[in-house]
Every structure is written in structure tokens, then in C-alpha cells.
C-alpha positions, 0 to 999 in steps of 0.5 A, spaced: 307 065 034 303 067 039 305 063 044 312 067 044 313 073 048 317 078 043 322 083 044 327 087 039 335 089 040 336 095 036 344 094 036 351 093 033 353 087 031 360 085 034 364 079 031 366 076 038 359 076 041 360 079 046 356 085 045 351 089 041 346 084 038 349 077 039 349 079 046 343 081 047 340 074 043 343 070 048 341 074 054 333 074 051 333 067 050 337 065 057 329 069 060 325 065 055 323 071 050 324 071 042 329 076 040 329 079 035 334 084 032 335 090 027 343 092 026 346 099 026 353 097 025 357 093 023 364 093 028 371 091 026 374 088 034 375 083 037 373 081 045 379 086 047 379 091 041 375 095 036 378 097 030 372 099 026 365 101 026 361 102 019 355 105 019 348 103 017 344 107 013 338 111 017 333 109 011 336 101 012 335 101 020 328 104 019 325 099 014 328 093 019 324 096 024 318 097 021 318 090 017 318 087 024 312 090 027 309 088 020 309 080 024 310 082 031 307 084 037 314 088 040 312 091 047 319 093 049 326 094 045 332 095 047 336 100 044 344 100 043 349 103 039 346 109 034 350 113 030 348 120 033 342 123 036 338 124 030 338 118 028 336 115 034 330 120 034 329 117 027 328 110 030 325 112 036 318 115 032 318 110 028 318 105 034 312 109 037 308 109 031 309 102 031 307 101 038 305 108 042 305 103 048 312 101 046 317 101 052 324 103 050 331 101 054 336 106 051 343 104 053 347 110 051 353 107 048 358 112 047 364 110 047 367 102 047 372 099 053 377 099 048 377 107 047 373 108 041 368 114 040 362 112 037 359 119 037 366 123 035 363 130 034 355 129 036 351 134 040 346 132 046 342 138 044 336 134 044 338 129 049 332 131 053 327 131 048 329 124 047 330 121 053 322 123 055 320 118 050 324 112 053 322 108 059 330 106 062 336 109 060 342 105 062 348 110 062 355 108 066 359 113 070 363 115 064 356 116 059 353 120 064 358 124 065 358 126 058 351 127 058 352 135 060 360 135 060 358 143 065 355 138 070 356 134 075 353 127 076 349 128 081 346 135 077 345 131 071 342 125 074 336 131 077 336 134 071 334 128 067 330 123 072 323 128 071 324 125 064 325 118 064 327 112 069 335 112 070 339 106 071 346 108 074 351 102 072 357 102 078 361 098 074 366 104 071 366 108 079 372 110 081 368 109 089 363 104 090 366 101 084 359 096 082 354 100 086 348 100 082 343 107 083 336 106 080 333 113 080 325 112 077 318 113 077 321 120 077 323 121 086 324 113 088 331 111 089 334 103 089 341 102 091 343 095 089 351 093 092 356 089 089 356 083 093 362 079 090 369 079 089 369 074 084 368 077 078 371 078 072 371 084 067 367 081 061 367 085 055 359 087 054 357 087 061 352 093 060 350 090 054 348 084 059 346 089 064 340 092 059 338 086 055 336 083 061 333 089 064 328 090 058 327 082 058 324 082 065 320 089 064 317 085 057 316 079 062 311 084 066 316 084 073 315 091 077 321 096 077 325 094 083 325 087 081 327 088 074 332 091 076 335 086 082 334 081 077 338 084 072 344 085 077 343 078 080 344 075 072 349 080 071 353 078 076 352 070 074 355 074 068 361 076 070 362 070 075 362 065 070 369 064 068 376 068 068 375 071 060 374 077 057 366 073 054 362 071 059 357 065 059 350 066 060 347 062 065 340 059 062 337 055 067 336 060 073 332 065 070 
């Protein structure tokens, strides 16, 4: 055990593997770390339709979590799918009881690519407070604009950057569709381009995207390049075949 370095996925779990716990399993291992999991849902889909989402309950989800640190050495978690903010609240003190240090990635879910709403009639009045305590949040076009529904994208962006670190996944753009902003350490910007046109849309893509960020963070890289091996391995994603679930690649990381 102590030659392993640790990393825990507070996710849903989805059938098909595509996403949510599964997913990120597969995307610490292929950075050689060992993933460890705490569920939050189980959904009822497929790799292109979700039918169901049934919720675990908060007491549940919480004693996962602290049964892990009683064996583990967690310095990062990556958080997914949570049925509204005050259970991920819940969730995240408990984190920083286990580990005040612990670094949060939080991939905001709201809503699956197939439509359904994860968080129908929740509230983002507390989302401030919240997001101060996480290390990344990695919201996409759609979820950053849900954040403050008044705003623009841009207005919401400067109004959360002074409270934790934002990458701006490019994937749902309507321009510069695959552009990827990184907004961190409070007023540095990195840029990252789509530099290929042979994707495939892949079912789980920022769930790829998120898992691997906290992976290269808890295998100590710097910001600027966790975040450009995150997209370089995304990209390897997307581009390994013409289905809807993508292969990850474990040689090249």
C-alpha cells in the first residue's frame, strides 16, 4: 500500500463505462494511480440514453468517504455527479476533515448529453462558498452558464476565478468549438486549441477530461501542464475509434 499513490472519484455509477466511476477508474489507472470510488447514484442508461437516476443517500455517500481515509492516503478527489449542493457541501467537509490539504476537482455535472437534468429545481446560493473550497472546477459551456443564469459567461467567469482555479471545457461551444481556457491562480490565463479534426464525440468526454486532471495534479505536475496533459489525453480519447465509448490509451501516459 505504500508504494501507491491514491486517488478517490466521488461519482455516479453509469452501466455502459462510459462515464462517471467506471470512467474515471480506468482514467487513473491508464496514469498509473489507484483509483478508488465512492458512488452517488446509480443511473439507468446506456452510452446514448439515460433513463433513470437513483439517488444515494447523503449518511451512505458520507460513510464511504470516511471509511476510505481510515486506510488511505487521499491528497486529491475528483467529484461528479451529487444530487444538489447541499449534499455536496455535506461531502466536501467531510473531505477537509479527512485531509485539510485535500484538493478537489469538481466537475459541476448538471445535465447528461442526452438531456436529463440532474439538479431539477436546485439553487446555486451557495455555489460561492462552495467552489472556494475546491482546487478545479471543470464546467462546460452549458454548465457555466447555468451557474448564474443573470450572467454572461464572461461576468461568471470574474466572478468565480477569485475563488478557485476554472477549466473551461470547449467542447459544447457554438464558436471555437474545442477551445479549452484555463483561468488560475486567480489572474493567469492558458489557451489550449483544438488541434484536430478527427474526433469523435465520445460519451463521457469531461468525465475523461476531469479524471485525468486530478491525476496529473496528484502526480505532482504543475497547473499549465496538468492541464495540457489532460487535453492531450482527452484528445487520444476522442480520437481512439468512431463509437460513442472511447478506449483509453495506457501506454502514453
Amino acid at each position: 500500500m505504500q508504494n501507491k499513490t491514491y486517488i478517490l472519484t466521488i461519482a455516479g455509477f453509469d452501466p455502459s463505462s462510459g462515464a462517471g466511476l467506471t470512467s474515471d477508474i480506468k482514467t487513473f489507472e491508464a496514469h498509473n494511480l489507484y483509483g478508488l470510488s465512492v458512488c452517488t447514484a446509480v443511473t439507468v442508461q446506456n452510452d446514448v440514453a439515460l433513463k433513470d437516476c437513483i439517488w444515494m443517500g447523503e449518511k451512505v455517500i458520507l460513510n464511504q468517504v470516511t471509511t476510505l481515509f481510515e486506510r488511505f492516503k487521499i491528497e486529491v478527489v475528483k467529484i461528479g455527479i451529487v444530487q444538489s449542493w447541499t449534499v455536496l457541501a455535506s461531502i466536501i467537509s467531510v473531505l477537509k476533515a479527512c485531509n485539510s490539504e485535500i484538493k478537489i476537482v469538481l466537475d459541476p455535472v448538471l445535465h447528461a448529453s442526452s438531456g436529463y437534468d440532474f439538479h431539477s429545481g436546485c439553487n446555486t446560493e451557495n455555489l460561492l462558498d462552495i467552489l472556494e473550497t475546491c482546487y478545479f472546477i471543470t464546467p462546460n459551456y452549458n454548465e457555466i452558464k447555468a451557474f448564474y443564469p443573470g450572467k454572461s459567461v464572461n461576468e461568471t467567469i470574474e466572478n468565480i476565478r477569485t475563488k478557485t482555479n476554472i477549466y473551461f471545457k470547449g467542447g459544447h461551444r457554438s464558436e471555437q468549438l474545442g477551445l479549452d481556457e484555463i483561468f488560475y491562480n486567480q489572474t493567469e490565463y492558458l489557451a489550449l486549441q483544438a488541434d484536430s479534426n478527427k474526433i469523435t464525440e465520445k460519451h463521457g468526454s469531461g468525465c475523461v477530461l476531469s479524471a485525468s486532471l486530478a491525476s496529473n495534479l496528484a502526480k505532482g505536475l504543475q497547473i499549465e501542464d496538468a492541464c495540457r496533459t489532460a487535453k492531450q489525453y482527452t484528445k487520444q480519447f476522442l480520437m481512439s475509434n468512431t463509437t460513442a465509448l472511447g478506449t483509453h490509451n495506457y501506454q502514453n501516459v
